[in-house]
C-alpha positions as CSV (number, residue, x, y, z in Angstrom):
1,X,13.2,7.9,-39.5
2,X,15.7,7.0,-37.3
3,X,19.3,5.7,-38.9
4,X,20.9,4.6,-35.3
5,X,20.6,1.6,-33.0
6,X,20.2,3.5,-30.1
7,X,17.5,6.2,-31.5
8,X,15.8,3.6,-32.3
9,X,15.5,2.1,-29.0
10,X,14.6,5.5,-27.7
11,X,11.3,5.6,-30.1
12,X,10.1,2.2,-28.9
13,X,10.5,3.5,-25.5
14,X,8.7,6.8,-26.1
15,X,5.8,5.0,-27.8
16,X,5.7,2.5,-24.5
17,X,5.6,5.7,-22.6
18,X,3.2,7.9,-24.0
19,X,1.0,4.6,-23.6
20,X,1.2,4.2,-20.3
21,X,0.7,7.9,-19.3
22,X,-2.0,8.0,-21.6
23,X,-3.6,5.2,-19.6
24,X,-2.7,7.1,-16.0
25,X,-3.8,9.9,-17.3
26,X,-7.3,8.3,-18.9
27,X,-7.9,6.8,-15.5
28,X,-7.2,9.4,-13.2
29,X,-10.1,11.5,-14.9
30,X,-12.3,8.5,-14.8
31,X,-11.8,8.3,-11.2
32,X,-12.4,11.9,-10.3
33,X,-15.4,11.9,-12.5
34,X,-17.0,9.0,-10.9
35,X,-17.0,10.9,-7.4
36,X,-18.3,14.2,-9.4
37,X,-21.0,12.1,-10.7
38,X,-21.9,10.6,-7.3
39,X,-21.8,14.1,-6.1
40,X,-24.2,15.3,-8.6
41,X,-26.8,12.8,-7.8
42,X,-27.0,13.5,-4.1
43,X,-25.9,10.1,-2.9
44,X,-24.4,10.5,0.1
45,X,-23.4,6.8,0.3
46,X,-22.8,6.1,-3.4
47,X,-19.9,8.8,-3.2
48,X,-18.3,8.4,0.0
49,X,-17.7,5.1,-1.7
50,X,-16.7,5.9,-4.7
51,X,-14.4,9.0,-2.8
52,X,-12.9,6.3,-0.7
53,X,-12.1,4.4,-4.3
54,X,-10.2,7.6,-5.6
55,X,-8.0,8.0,-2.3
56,X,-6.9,4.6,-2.6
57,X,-6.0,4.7,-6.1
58,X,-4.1,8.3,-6.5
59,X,-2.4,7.9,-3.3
60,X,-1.1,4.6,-5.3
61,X,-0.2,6.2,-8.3
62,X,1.8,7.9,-6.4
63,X,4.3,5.3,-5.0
64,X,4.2,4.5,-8.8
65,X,5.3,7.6,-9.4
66,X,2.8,8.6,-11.7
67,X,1.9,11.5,-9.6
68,X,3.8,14.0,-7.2
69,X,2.4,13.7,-3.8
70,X,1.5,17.3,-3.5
71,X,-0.4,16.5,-7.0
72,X,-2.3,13.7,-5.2
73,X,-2.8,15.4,-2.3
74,X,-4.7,18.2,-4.2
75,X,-6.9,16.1,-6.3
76,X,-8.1,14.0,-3.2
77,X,-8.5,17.3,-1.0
78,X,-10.8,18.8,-3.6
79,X,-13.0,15.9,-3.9
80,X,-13.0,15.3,-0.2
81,X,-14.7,18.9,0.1
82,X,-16.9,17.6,-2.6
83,X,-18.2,15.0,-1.0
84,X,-18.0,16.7,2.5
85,X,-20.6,19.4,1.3
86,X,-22.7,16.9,0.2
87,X,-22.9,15.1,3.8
88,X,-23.2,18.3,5.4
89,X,-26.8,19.8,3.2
């Protein structure tokens, strides 16, 4: 256990972190799943919606800063192609 003032104040602020990046993280995967799902039923409509959804919020987790924007950028491009093969068959 901590015997300091100020390592104390550093668990408290680890424990508020690792809560919200555990949410970020939780929701990110939910996101990216949704338009997999969509995908997987062969709705064009239902996931150009829901891909439209997850560009909107990853691009905004990253002026967050929850993600890098080459990290974004690379989770939207490969659901974009997703959803793009989809339209295309």
């Amino acid at each position: 256990m901590a015997n300091h003032k100020s390592a104390e104040k550093r668990i408290r602020q680890t424990q508020k972190r690792e809560e919200r990046n555990r949410y970020y993280r939780t929701r990110i995967k939910n996101i990216a799943r949704n338009v997999r799902e969509a995908v997987a039923s062969n709705d064009v409509a239902k996931a150009s919606e829901a891909f439209k959804i997850a560009n909107k919020e990853i691009h905004s987790f990253v002026s967050k800063g929850i993600l890098k924007k080459n990290t974004a950028a690379r989770k939207v491009s490969r659901l974009n192609s997703l959803v793009k093969k989809l339209a295309k068959a």
